[in-house]
N, C-alpha and C positions, 0 to 999 in steps of 0.2 A: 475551424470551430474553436471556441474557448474553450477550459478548461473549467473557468472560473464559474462556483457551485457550490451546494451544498445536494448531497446524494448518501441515500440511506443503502444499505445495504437488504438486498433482496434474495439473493442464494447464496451457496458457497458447497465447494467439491473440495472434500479431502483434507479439511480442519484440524483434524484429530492426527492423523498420521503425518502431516505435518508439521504438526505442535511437539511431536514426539520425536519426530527426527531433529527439529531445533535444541531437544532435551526440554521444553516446558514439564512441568512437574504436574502427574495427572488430573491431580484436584482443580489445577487452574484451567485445566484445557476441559473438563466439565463448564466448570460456570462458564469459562469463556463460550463454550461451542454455542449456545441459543441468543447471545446478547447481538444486537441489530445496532452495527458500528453506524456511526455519522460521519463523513466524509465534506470537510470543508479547503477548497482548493482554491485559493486566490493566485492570479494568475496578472503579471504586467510586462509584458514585452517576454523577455528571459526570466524573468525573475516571479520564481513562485513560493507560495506558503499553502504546504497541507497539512492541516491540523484533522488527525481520525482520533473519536470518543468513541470508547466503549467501555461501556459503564461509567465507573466511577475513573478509568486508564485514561489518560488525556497523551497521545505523540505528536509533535508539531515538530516538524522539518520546513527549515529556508533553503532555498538553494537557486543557483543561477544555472541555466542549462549549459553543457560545457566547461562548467568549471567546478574545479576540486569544489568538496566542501564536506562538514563533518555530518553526520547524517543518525540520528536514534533509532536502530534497528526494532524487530519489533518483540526482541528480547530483551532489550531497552539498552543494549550495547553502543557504545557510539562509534562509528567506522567513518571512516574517509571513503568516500565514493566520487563519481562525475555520473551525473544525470545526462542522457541524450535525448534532443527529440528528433521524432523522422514525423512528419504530417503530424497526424491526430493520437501517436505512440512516444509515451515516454520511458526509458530503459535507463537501469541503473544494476550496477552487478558488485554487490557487499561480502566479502568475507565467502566464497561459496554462495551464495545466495542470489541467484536472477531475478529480475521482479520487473514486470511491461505492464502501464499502465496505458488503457486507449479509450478513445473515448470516440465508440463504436457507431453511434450517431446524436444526436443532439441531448440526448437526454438518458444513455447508455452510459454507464461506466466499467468496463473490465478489467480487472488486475489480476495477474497470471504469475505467482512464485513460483519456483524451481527453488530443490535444495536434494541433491542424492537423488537425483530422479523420482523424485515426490513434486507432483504437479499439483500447486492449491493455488484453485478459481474461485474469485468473489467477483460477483456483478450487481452491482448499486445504481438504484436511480434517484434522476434528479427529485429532487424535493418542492 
């Protein structure tokens, strides 16, 4: 399956405690918690572009699977990471920070962060 989509975000577990374990500053992890990210994933061979909106935040990440690349965390840090994929799973591990993106069936998307044993799940569907 491709990757390649545009997917709105539809739930999310544990937002808050994980904004706070990153150190976000509480005011922002208010307005942030209710806003319905956009997830746009252009997807060519290895080589992808995810641009997520929320609100007025725009983060766009390139990267080629496998290989180093600098990456804007989503405290807006830039880190060196390597993306992997296994099947329909993409895994990339920043600074402390896990993050498995899948794409659970044709029109599912789940991304599952780790940070200090703070599990935060967002699941977006296609648009």
């Amino acid at each position: 399956m491709s990757f390649t989509g545009k997917y709105q975000l539809e739930s999310q577990e544990n937002f808050e405690p994980f904004m706070k374990a990153l150190g976000i500053p509480d005011d922002l992890i208010q307005k942030g918690k209710d806003l319905k990210s956009i997830s746009e994933i252009e997807e060519a061979g290895d080589n992808f572009k995810v641009t997520i909106t929320t609100g007025s935040n725009v983060i766009t990440n390139s990267f080629t699977i496998g290989q180093e690349t600098e990456l804007l965390s989503v405290t807006g840090e830039k880190v060196k990471g390597v993306v992997h994929r296994e099947g329909n799973k993409l895994t990339v591990s920043l600074k402390g920070i896990e993050s498995t993106t899948e794409l659970v069936d044709a029109n599912t998307l789940v991304n599952t962060t780790t940070v200090g044993g703070i599990v935060y799940k967002r699941t977006s569907k296609r648009m």
